[in-house]
N, C-alpha and C positions, 0 to 999 in steps of 0.2 A: 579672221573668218569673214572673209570678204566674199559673202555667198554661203556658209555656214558651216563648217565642216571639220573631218576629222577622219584622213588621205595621204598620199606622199610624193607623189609623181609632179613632175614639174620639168616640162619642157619651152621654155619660155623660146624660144626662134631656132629653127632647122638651119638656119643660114650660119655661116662663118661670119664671126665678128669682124668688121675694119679694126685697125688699130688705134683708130680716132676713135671709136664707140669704146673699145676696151679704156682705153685712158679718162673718154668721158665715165665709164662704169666704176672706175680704181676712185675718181675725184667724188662722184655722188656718194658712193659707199663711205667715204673718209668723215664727209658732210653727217652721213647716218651715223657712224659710231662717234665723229662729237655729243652730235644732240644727245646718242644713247647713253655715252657717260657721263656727261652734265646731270641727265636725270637719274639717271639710275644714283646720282650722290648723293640725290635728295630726298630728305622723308616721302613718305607716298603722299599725304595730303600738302604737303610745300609744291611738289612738281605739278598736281594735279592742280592745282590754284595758280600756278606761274602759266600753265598752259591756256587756262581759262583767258587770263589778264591778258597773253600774247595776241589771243587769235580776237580777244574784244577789242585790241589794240588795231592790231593790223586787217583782221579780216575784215571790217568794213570797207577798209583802202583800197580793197584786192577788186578785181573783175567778177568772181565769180557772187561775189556781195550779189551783184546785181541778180543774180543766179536764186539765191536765196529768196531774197524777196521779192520776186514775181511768183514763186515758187509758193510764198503768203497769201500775196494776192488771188492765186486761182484758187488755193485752200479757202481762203478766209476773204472774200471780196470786201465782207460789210465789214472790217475790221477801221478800227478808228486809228489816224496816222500816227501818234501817242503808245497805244495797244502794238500797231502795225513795228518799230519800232523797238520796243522793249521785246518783244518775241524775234525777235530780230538781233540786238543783242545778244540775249537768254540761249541763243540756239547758235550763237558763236564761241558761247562760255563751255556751251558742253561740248561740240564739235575740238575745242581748243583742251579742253579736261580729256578726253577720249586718245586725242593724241599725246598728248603727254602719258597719260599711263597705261600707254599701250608697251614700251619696256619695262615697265613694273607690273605683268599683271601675276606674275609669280607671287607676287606681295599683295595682290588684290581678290586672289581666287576665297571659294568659300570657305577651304579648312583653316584661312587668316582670320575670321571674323568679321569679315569686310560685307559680306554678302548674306543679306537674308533671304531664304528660300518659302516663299508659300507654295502651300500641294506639293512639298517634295515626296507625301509617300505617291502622288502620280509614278512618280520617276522609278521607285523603289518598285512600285506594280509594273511598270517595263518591264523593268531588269530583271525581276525574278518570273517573270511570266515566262520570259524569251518570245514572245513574238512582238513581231517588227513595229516600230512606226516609220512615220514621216513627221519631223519636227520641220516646223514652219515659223519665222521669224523675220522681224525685221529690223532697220540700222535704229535702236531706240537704245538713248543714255551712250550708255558703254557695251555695243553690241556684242565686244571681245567678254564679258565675263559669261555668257550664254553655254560657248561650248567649254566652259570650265567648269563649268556646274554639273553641263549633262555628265560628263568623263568622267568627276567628282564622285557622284552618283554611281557608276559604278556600270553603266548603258553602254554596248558596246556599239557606235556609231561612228561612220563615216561621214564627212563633211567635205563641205565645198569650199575653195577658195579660187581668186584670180590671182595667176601668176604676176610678180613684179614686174614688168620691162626688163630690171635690169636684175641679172642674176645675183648678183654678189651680195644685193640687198632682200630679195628673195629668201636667199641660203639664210639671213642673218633674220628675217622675217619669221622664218617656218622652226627656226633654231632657239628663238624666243619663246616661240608657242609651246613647244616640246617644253623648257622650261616649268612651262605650268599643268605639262601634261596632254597636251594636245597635240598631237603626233597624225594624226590616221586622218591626210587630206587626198582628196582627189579632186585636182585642176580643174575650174572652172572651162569647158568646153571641150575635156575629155574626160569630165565623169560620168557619160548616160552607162556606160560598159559597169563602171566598177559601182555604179550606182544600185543599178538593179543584181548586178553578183552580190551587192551585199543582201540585200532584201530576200533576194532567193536564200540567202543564208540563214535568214532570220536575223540579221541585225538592222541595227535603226538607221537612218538617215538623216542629215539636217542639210536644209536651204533657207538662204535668205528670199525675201518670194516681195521687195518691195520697190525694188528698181527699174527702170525700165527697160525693156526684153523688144529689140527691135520686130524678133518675127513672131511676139506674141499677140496675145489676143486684146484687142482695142475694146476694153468695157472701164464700167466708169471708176472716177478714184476721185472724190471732191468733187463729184457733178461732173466731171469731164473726163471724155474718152483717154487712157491711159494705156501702153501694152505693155501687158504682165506674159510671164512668163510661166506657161501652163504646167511645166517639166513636175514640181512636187505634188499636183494634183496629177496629171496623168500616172507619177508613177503608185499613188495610194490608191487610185481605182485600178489597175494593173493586177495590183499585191493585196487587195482589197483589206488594207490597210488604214484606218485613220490620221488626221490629219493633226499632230499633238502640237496646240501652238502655244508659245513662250515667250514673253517678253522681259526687259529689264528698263527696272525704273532708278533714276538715280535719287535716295534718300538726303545725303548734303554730303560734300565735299567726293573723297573717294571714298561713299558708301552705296552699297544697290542693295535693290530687291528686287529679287528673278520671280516673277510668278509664273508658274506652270497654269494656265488656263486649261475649261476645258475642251477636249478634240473636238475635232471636225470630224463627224462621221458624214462621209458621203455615199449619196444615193446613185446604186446602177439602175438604170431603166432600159438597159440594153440597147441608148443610143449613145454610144462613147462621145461623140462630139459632143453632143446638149451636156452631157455628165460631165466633160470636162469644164465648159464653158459656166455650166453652173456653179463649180468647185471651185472655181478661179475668183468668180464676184463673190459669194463668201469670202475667201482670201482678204480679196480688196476691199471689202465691206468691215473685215476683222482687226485689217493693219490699218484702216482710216479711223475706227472706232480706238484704237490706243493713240493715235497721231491726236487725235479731238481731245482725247483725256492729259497727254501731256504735249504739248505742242511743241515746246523750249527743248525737247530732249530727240526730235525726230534729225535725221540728215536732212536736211535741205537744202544745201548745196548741190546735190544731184540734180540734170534734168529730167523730173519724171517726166511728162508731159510729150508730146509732138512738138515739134519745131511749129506747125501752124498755130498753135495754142498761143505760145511764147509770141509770136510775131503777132496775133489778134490784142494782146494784150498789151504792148510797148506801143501799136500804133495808138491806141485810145489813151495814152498816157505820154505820146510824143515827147518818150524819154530821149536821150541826149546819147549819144556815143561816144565822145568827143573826151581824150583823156583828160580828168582836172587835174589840180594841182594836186586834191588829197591823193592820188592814184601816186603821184610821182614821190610826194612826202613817203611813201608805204615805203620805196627801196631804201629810203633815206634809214627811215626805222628800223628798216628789215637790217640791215650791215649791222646799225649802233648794235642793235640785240646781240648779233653775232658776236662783236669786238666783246661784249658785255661777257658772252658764254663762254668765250675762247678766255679771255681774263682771269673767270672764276678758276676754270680752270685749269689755267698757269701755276697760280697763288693761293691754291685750295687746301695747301698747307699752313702756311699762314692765317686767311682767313677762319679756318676754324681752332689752329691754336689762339686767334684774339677770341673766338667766339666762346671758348673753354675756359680762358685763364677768370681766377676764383678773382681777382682785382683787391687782394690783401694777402700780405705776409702769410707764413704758414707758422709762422711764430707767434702769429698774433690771433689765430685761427681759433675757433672751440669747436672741437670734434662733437661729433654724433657721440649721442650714449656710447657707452660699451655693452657688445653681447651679453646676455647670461646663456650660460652654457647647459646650465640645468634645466634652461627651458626647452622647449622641441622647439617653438619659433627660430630660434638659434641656427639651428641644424637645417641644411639644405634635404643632407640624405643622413640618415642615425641610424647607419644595420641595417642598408638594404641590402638585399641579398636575391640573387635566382633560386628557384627551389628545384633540385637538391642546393644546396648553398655550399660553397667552395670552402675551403677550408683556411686561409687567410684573411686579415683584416689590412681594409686599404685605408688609408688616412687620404683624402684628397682634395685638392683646395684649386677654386676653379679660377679661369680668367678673369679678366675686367670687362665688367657688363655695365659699369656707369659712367658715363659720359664727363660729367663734371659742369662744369658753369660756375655758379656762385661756392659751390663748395668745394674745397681739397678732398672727403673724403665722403665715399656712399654710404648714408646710413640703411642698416639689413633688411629695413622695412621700405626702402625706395620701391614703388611697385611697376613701373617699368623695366631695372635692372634686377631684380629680382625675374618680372616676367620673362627676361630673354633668357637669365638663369635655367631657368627652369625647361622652357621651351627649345632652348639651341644649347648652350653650354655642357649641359649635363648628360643631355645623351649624346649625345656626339665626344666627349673627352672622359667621361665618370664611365660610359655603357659600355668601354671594351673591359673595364678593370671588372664587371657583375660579375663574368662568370669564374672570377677568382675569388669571391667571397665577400665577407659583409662591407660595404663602403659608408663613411663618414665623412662628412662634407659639410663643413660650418660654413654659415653666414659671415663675413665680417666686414669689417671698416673700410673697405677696399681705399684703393687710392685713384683718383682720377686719370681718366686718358688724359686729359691734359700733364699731368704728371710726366709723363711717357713721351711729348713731344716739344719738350723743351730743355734746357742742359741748366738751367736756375738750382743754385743752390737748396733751395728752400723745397724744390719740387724732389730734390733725392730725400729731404728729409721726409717729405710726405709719402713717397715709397718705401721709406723704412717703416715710416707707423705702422701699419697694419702687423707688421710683425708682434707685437707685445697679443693683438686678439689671436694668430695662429696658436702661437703656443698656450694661452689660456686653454682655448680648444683642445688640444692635442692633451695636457692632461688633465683636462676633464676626462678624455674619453681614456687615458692611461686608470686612473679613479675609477672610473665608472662602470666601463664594458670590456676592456682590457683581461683577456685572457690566455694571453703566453701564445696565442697565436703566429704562424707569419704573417709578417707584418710588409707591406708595401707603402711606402710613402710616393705620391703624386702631387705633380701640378703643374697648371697651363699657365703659359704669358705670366700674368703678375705673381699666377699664383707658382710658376714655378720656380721665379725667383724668389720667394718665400720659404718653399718645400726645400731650395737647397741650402738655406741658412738652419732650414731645421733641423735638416738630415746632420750637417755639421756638429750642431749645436748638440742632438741628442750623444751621438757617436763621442762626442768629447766629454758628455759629462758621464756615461756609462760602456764603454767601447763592449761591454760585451754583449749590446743590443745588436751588434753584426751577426750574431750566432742566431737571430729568427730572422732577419732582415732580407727578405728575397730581392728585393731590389727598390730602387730609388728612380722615378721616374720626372725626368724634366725637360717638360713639350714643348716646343718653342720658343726658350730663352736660351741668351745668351750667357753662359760659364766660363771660367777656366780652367784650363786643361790640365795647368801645371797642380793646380789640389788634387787631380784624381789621376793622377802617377801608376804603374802596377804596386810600387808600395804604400801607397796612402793608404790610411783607413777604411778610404772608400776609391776603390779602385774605378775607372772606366771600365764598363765590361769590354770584353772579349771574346766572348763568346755565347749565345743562347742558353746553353746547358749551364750557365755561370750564376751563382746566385750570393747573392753581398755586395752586389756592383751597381752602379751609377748609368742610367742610357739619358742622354742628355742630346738635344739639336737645337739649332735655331734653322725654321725654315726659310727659302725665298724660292721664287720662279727660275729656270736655269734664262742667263740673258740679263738677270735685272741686276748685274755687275754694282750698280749706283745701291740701291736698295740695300745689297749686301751691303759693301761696303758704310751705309748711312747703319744700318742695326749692328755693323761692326763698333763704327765709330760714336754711338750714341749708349755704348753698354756698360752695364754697371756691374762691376761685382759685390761680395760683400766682404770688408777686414775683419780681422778677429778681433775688433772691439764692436762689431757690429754694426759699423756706416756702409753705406755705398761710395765707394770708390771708380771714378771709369774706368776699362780696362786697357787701355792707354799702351796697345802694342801687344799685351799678352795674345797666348796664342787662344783658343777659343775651342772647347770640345764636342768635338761632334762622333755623335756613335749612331749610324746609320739605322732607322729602325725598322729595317725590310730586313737586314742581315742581326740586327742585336748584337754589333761587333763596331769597333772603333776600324774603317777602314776608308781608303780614299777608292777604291775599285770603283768604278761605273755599276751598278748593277740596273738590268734590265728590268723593264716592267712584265715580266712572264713571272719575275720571283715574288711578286709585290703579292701578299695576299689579300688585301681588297682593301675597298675606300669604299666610305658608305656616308650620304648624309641621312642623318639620323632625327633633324630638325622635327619638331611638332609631335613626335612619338611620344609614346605614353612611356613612362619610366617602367624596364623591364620586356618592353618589347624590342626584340633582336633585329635593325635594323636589313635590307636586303644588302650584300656584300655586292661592288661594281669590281671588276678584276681587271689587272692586266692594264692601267691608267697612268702613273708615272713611272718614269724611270729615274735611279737616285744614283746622286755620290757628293761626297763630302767633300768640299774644297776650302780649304783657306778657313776651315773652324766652321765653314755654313755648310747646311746640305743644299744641295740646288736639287730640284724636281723640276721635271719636264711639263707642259704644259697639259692637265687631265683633258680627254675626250667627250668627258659626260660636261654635259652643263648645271649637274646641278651639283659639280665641283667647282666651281667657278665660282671667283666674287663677286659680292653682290651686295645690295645695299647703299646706308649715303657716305658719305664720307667718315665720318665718326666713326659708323657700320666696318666698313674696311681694314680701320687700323685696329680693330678687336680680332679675339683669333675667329680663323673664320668659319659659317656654318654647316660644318663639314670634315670630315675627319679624312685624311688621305692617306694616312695609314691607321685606320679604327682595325680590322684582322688583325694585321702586322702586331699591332698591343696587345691584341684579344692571346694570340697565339706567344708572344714573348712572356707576359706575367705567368699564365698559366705554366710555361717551361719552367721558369726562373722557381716557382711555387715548388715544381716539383726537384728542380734541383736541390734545393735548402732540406725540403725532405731525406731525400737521398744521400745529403751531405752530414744531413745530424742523423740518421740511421746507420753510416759508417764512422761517426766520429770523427770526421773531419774538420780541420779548422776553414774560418771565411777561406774560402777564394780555392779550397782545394775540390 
């Protein structure tokens, strides 16, 4: 929000591209999505901290240093060179923080936690009022969480920003922002049109009102003549509209707090010039008054000022032009960084398998307690249900939400992997099975990512463990709440290779649990195909209307051929003494789950019934369905999907983040609609007397 905003038009140059600018635009753009995926692998507070370090590193080295602290000087003349300095640093760290998490601000907006709001019922008085403001701000902390807050909020407001130069980074710019919800921009230098259409509309506006505006108005900013840019006061005296101003302060690391101050009402005296002119030093009077309060957090790299200002000031200080050596060390640095980024990058599977592995035997291990099941701490979800509540019970055991490090296994009270549990796991993998009936979902022993990305003996024994708490689970709740119901068995990633030894395991020691059994659902792991035969016990399905059957996938991106292959070659089944075996050539089951049929067919994204991220929802709230986003087909035992449209299908997070399933379901419908079939098949099947599979 470079100028403050929330628009969409963006015509960055009417001229036809040379082919030397398009080539330079393909290389900058490559430049951007390095830095983007480096950070984005990184916790929010690591990148925000690495940013800081970079630009305290480098920015002094730079040219525009010099930029800065003249920029101190006309603010703060009487500043002591110690003081002068340290605020000079201080305001490299956040400048440096600000960049860095400006591709994390999806992870930094308020519904994260990140952001405290004072006077947010301001905001909430907007919005239910419906009539307009003018939001006025300026570059303070991290000016990007600003219009994440207002959008959050729930204000319908357009914003301003200045187009990229270079488009492709633009596109990838404004494609970021959507991310966190901030969609609705109008270009700096042709928003006066869509500016005031909104206002007539009765919606809000937001400008940045702190930089300098060459054809604005020269009144003072730190004692000296500055031009501001009068465009958000003339349009609130226009719209006779107040001037709602807002700032954001950084609390430590990547935490803020946005305070909504209170407006500027401005005065008509029926001479629009003075009226503006006077609206404008308020402004300036308002954003030097937060610049005085936090100093370390303002942009100051910018030239506010006049070029005369600047040139009054370096001759009385008969500063030096002259490149130094630190100037030329800065490239020196600038590369190492780069080789550094590109490095982590290369080897960012390794480096984090050293950074996971527990550094002792799993032999020699001592596990976390064991659950009790009798407790409700135990239980993720114990008989949740939608109301009316559906008429089967789901057993469902969710992915790997704990990281690992010193330990093989998560204990159920971790309250990080528990907190992502709760918040990304459960609705996004557990919310399509609610409106099929009551769901149960224990806590257990999980086994580490690190488990997962290493082929060590010791670490399949660690993914076995957790097996001995599933089944305690299962019949506790067989004991306990167990009432002849249809029954569905589920599970993600770890836990669906869990759910298929169980599903086994039940079916062998009772086979006529097929007769309530609607189905067996397993999300994202790797099986074999050869157990679930059309005569097995538990067949692949084949059809939606099928009920006693097995929909089993492992997903990848279409394209990432390596990928497959790597979750081909790294899979494990389980033997009927109950070890994990790799699957060493077998062929691998894939039952497509847009069609709920074992088929290699391409099917289109038209049949796809919707992908939904579900993230941060309250458990039982029905997430919105995004339609029409991948296209699927099974190859080679994997399903391949097309690359989704939306972004906030897309991965995300740091690396660790990544190799978990991800925040986001891409076929959540597609489950919603196949359980409910499969529910009503088993009906239909035990109302004619049918045996499994007819």
């Amino acid at each position: 929000m470079d100028g403050a905003g929330c628009g969409k038009r963006s015509d960055v140059s009417n001229l036809k591209p040379t082919l030397i600018q398009r080539l330079a635009w393909r290389v900058e753009a490559l430049a951007y999505d390095t830095v983007v995926l480096f950070l984005r692998a990184l916790p929010v507070d690591w990148a925000s901290g690495f940013g800081g370090w970079l630009f305290r590193t480098l920015g002094p080295l730079t040219p525009v240093n010099r930029t800065a602290s003249d920029n101190l000087r006309i603010a703060f003349p009487d500043l002591s060179q110690r003081e002068h300095d340290r605020l000079l640093d201080a305001q490299w760290d956040n400048v440096g923080r600000a960049f860095a998490e400006f591709p994390l601000m999806d992870r930094i907006r308020p519904a994260t936690g990140r952001v405290e709001v004072v006077n947010a019922e301001r905001l909430a008085q907007i919005r239910d009022n419906g009539e307009p403001v003018v939001f006025v701000s300026g570059h303070f902390a991290n000016w990007e969480v600003m219009p994440a807050t207002i959008v959050e909020s729930g204000v319908t407001c357009l914003m301003t920003y200045r187009a990229m130069n270079n488009p492709l980074i633009d596109k990838r710019v404004k494609d970021g922002r959507a991310a966190y919800g901030v969609e609705l921009f109008a270009p700096k230098g042709e928003a006066t049109r869509d500016l005031m259409s909104a206002l007539s509309k009765g919606e809000s506006v937001a400008l940045m009102n702190d930089q300098k505006f060459n054809a604005g108005l020269a009144l003072p900013f730190f004692g000296a003549p500055a031009h501001t840019a009068p465009g958000p006061s003339r349009l609130a005296l226009k719209y006779d509209t107040p001037l709602q101003t807002m700032s954001v302060e950084r609390t430590k690391g990547a935490r803020y707090r946005v305070v909504v101050h209170e407006p500027i009402h401005l005065e008509q005296t029926g001479d629009r010039t003075r009226d503006i002119e006077t609206a404008v030093r308020r402004v300036n009077e308002w954003v030097e008054a937060r610049v005085r309060e936090r100093p370390q957090e303002w942009f100051w790299v910018h030239k506010r000022w006049p070029r005369e200002t600047y040139q009054a000031l370096r001759e009385s200080h008969r500063s030096s032009r002259r490149i130094s050596l630190s100037q030329a060390l800065a490239w020196a640095l600038t590369g190492l960084v780069v080789l550094v980024v590109a490095a982590a990058v290369v080897w960012r599977e390794d480096i984090l398998r050293t950074a996971l592995d527990p550094k002792v035997p799993f032999q020699t291990y001592e596990p976390p307690p064991a659950p009790d099941y009798a407790r409700a701490d135990a239980w993720a979800l114990r008989g949740s249900a939608t109301e009316p509540a559906g008429e089967a019970d789901v057993f469902f055991i969710h992915p790997t939400t704990f990281d690992g490090g010193s330990d093989w296994l998560g204990p159920i009270d971790d309250p990080e992997s528990a907190g992502l549990l709760e918040r990304v796991m459960l609705p996004n993998y557990a919310g399509p099975f609610a409106e099929a009936g009551r769901i149960f979902a224990p806590r257990y022993r999980q086994s580490s990512l690190y488990t997962q990305l290493t082929l060590r003996d010791d670490a399949r024994d660690a993914r076995a463990y957790p097996y001995r708490d599933i089944r305690a689970a299962y019949d506790h709740y067989r004991a306990t709440w167990d009432q002849g119901r249809p029954l569905i068995l589920a599970g993600v990633g770890q836990g669906a290779e869990l759910v298929d030894r169980l599903a086994a395991d039940l079916i062998a020691e009772d086979p006529s649990l097929r007769d309530r059994l609607a189905a067996v659902y397993v999300m994202d792991a790797v099986i074999s195909a050869d157990a679930h035969g059309p005569n097995a016990s538990l067949p692949a399905c084949g059809r939606r209307d099928e009920a006693g059957c097995i929909v089993a996938w492992a997903q990848v991106r279409e394209g990432a051929d390596d990928l497959a292959r790597h979750r081909l070659g790294r899979a494990h089944i389980w033997t009927d003494r109950g070890n994990l075996t790799p699957l060493a050539g077998r062929r691998a089951l894939c039952v497509n789950p847009v069609l709920g049929a074992v088929s290699d067919a391409l099917v289109p994204a038209r049949l796809s019934q919707g992908a939904a991220n579900a993230s941060g929802l309250e458990w039982g709230s029905r997430p919105p369905f995004i339609s029409r986003q991948v296209e699927t087909q099974c190859v080679d035992g994997v399903l391949r999907h097309s690359l989704p449209r939306s972004q906030s299908l897309r991965p995300s997070g740091s690396w660790a983040d990544r190799r978990k399933s991800p925040p986001y379901n891409l076929f959540y419908a597609d489950i919603e609609v196949d359980a409910l079939a499969r529910v009503a098949a088993l009906r239909h099947r035990q109302a004619d007397g049918l045996a499994p599979g007819g």
